[in-house]
C-alpha positions as CSV (number, residue, x, y, z in Angstrom):
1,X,81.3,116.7,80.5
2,X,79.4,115.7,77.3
3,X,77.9,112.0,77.5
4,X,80.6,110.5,75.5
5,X,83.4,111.8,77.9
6,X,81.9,110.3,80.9
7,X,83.6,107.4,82.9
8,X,82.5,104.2,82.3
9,X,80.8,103.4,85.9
10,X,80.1,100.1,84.9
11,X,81.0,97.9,87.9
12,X,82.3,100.6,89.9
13,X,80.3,100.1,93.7
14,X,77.5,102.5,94.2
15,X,78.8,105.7,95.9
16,X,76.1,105.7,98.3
17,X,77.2,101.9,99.1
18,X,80.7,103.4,99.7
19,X,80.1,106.2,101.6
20,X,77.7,103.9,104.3
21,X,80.1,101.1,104.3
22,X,83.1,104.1,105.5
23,X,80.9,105.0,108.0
24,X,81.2,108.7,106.4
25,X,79.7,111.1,108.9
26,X,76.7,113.0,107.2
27,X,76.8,115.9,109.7
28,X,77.7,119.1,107.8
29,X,76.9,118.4,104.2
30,X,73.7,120.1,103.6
31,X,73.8,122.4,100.6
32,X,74.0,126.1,100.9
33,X,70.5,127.2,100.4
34,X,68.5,130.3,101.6
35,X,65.5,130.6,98.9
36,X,63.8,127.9,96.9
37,X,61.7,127.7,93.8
38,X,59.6,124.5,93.0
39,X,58.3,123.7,90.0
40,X,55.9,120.5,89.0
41,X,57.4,119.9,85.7
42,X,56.2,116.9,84.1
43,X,59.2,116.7,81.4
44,X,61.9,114.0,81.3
45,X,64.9,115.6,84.1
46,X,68.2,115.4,82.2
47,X,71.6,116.7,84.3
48,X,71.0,120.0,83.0
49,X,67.9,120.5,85.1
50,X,66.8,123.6,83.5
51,X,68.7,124.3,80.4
52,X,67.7,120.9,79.4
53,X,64.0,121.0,79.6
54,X,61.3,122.2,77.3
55,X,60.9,125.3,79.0
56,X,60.8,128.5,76.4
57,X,64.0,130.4,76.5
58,X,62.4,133.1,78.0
59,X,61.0,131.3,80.6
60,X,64.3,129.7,81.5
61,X,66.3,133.1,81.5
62,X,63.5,134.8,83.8
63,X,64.1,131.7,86.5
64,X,67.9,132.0,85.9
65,X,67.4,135.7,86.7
66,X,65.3,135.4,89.6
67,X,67.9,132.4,91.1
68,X,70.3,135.3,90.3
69,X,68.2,138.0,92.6
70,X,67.3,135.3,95.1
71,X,70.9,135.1,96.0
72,X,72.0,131.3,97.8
73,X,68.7,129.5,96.2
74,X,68.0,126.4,94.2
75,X,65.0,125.7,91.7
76,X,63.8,122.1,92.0
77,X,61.8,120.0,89.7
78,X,59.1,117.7,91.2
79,X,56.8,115.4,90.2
80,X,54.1,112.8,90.9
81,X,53.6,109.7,88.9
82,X,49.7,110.0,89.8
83,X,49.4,113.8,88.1
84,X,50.6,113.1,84.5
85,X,47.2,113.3,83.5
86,X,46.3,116.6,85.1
87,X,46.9,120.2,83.8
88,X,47.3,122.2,86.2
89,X,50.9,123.0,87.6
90,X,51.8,122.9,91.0
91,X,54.4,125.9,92.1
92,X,55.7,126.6,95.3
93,X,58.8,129.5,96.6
94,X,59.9,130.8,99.5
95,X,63.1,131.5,101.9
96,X,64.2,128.9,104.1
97,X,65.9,131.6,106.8
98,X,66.2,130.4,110.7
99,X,63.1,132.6,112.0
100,X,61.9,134.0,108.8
101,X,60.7,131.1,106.7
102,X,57.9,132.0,104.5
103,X,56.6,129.6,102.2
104,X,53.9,130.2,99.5
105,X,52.0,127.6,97.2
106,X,51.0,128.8,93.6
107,X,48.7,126.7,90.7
108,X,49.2,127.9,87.4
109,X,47.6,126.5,84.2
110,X,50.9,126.5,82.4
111,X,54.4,126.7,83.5
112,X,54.5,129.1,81.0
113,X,52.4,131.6,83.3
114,X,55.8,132.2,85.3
115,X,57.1,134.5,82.8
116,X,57.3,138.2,84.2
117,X,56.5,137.0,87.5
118,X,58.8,138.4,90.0
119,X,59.4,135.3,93.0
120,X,62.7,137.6,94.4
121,X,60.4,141.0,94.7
122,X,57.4,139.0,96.0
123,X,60.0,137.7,99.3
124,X,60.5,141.1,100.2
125,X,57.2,142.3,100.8
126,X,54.8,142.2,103.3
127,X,52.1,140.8,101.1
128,X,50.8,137.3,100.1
129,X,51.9,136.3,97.0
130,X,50.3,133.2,97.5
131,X,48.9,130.8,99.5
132,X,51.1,130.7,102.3
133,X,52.3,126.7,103.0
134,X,50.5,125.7,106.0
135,X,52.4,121.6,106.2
136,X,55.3,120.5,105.2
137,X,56.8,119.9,101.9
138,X,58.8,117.1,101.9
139,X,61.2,116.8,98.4
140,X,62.6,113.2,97.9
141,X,65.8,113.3,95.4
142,X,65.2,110.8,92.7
143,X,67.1,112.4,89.9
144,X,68.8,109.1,88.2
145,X,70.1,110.9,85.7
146,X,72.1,113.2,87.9
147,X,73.4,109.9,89.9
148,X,71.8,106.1,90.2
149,X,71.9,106.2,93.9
150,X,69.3,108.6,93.9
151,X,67.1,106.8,92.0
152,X,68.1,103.3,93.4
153,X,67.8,104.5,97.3
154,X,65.4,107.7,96.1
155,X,62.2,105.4,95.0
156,X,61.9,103.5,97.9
157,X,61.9,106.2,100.0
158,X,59.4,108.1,98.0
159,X,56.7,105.8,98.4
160,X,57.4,104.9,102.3
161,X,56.8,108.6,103.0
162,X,54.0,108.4,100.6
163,X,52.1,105.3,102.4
164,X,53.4,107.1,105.8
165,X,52.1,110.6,105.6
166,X,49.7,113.2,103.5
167,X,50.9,111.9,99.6
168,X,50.3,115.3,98.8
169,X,53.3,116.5,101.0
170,X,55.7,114.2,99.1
171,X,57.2,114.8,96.1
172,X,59.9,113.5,93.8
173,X,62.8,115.8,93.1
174,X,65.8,116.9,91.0
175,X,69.1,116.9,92.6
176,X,69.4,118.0,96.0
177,X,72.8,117.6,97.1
178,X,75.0,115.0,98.1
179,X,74.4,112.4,95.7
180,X,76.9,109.8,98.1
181,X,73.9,110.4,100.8
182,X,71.2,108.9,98.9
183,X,68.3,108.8,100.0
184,X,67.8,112.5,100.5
185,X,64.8,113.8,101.5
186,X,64.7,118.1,102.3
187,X,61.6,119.1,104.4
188,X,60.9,122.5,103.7
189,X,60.2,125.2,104.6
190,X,62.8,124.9,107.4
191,X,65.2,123.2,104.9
192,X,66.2,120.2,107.1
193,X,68.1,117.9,104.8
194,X,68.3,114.2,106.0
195,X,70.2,111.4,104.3
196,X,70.8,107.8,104.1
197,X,67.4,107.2,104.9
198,X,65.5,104.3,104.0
199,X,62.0,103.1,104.7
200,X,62.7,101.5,107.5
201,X,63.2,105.6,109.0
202,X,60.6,107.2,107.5
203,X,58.5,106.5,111.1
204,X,61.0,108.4,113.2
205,X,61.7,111.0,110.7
206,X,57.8,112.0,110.1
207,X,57.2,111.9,114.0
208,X,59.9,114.1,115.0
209,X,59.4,116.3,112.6
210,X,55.2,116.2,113.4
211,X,56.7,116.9,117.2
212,X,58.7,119.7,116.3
213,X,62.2,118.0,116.4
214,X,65.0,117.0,114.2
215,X,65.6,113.1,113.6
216,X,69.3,112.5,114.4
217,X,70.0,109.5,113.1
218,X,69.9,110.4,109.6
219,X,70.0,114.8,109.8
220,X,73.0,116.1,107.6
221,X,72.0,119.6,108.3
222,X,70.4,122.9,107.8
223,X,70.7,124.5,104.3
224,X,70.7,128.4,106.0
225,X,73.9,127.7,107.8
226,X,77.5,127.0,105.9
227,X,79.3,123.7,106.8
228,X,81.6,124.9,109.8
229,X,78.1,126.1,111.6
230,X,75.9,122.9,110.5
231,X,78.9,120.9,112.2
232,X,78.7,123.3,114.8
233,X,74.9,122.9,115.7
234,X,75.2,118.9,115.6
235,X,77.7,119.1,118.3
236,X,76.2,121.0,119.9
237,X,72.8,119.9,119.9
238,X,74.9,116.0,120.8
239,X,76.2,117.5,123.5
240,X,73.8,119.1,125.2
241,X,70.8,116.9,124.0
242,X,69.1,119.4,122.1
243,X,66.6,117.7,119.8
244,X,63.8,120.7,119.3
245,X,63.9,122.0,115.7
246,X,64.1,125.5,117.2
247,X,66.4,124.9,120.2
248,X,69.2,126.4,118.9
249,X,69.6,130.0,116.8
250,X,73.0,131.1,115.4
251,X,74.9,133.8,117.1
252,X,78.0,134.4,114.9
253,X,80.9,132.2,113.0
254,X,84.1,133.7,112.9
255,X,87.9,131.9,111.5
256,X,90.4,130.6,113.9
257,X,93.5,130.0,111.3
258,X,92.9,128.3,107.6
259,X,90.0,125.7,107.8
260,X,88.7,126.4,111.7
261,X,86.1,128.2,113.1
262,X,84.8,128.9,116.2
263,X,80.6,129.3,116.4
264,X,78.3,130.3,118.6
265,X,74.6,129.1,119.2
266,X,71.9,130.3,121.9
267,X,70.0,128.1,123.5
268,X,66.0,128.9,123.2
269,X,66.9,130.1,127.4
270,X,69.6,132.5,126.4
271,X,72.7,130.6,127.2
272,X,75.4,130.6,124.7
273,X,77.2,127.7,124.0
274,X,80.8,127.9,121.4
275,X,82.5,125.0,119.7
276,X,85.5,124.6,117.5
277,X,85.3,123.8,114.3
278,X,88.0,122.3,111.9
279,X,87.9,120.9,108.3
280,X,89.8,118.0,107.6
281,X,90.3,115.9,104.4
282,X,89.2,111.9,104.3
283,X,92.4,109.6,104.4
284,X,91.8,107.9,101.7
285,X,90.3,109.3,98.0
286,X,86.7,107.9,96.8
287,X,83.9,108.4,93.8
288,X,82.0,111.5,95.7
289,X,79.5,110.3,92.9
290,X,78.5,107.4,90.4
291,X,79.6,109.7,88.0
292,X,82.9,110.8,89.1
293,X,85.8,111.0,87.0
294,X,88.4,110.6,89.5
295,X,88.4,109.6,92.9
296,X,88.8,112.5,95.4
297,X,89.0,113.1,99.5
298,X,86.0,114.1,100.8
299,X,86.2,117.4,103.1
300,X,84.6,116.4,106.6
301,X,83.8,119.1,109.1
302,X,84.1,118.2,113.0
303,X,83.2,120.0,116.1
304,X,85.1,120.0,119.5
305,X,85.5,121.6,122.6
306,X,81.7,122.2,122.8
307,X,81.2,124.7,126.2
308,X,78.9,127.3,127.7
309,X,80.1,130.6,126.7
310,X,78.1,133.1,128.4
């Protein structure tokens, strides 16, 4: 949509706003992600993250190419307000798969110095191809020009997790997903996305992650699994009180009819536990974003008849 098409947004409530005052769940809604690139780029981040920056055109087809070999990945732009001044470029890749992450931290003089190198090949070997991430990386969305409720709710939460923890685990991001969940915050490498989260969380969320557990008051889910088995493992873990990051690994997802599933999990023990998973629309059609052209009905995914199934 070219900037004179968009909507006028003007005095339309924040979509954020909206989706908090309708009580929206935010379980299943984490974006579909196995592999990540993360580039310090120090540019101005229009909605056209990458074809919009000042990146050479060979540089950007390489990355295009390499999100193409990496399969279900996202490249993210960070920044630091602090680093303008530096030269140096801070890099970071990896795979965010249940088991398997592997996360690796590069510093290159110039972005530039990306050109021929090969992020998808580097994943499949058994070699360093960096320095392997030993903390977590914690990506805050803040991408106003995607949506203003990242920015508006994004800020703030920046600089609580930046007074609250290691600065130099927190970064500001492009778009993340789920604009109508701002603030987002993704801690990788495991790729836990939380949303709605304000200040006032940041506590909770950096102990439970420091204690090896998910925060549930504000976890939308984990970007490995599809939305029928992140609904499934919050239903789960409700149900059975399962708060340990590791707790739970997928066993299999397979359709029950159009829009239902039934998934299984294993408990860290060995016991199986199923639940039924359906999607339903929203009753009534809202602004998924600040941007929106037309209102739509949000797709919400809900788990039931949670049991032991071993």
């Amino acid at each position: 949509m070219s900037v004179k098409s968009r909507p006028d947004v003007r005095g339309r409530a924040y979509c954020a706003a909206v989706s908090s005052g309708n009580a929206e769940p935010l379980a299943a809604t984490a974006s579909r992600i196995d592999n990540w690139l993360v580039l310090e780029y120090r540019g101005l981040w229009n909605r056209d993250v990458l074809g919009a920056s000042r990146l050479s055109a060979d540089l950007k087809a390489h990355l295009r190419e390499q999100l193409r070999l990496l399969g279900p990945s996202r490249l993210l732009f960070v920044k630091k307000p602090n680093r303008r001044a530096l030269e140096r470029r801070q890099v970071w890749f990896g795979t965010s798969t249940p088991g398997a992450e592997r996360f690796y931290h590069l510093e290159v003089d110039h972005l530039e110095d990306l050109l021929g190198f090969d992020f998808a090949a580097s994943l499949d070997t058994d070699e360093l191809p960096g320095v392997p991430l030993d903390h977590p990386l914690l990506v805050v969305c803040t991408h106003g020009k995607r949506d203003r409720c990242c920015a508006k709710n994004g800020y703030p939460l920046y600089d609580a997790l930046c007074r609250e923890t290691e600065s130099d685990w927190v970064w500001q991001s492009t778009h993340v997903g789920g604009d109508r969940f701002a603030g987002n915050v993704v801690v990788l490498p495991e790729a836990l996305y939380y949303g709605r989260a304000g200040p006032d969380d940041v506590g909770a969320l950096l102990e439970a992650h420091a204690e090896g557990r998910i925060d549930p008051e504000c976890y939308r889910g984990r970007a490995a699994y599809t939305f029928p088995v992140q609904a499934a493992e919050q239903g789960i873990r409700e149900a059975e009180r399962l708060l340990g990051i590791d707790d739970l690994a997928f066993v299999s997802c397979r359709p029950r009819g159009e829009d239902a599933w039934r998934v299984r999990f294993s408990r860290s023990d060995g016991a199986v536990f199923e639940a039924d998973v359906v999607a339903e629309l929203a009753d009534e059609p809202v602004f998924l974003t600040c941007g929106a052209a037309e209102p739509s009905r949000p797709r919400h995914f809900t788990a039931s008849a949670i049991r032991r199934a071993d």
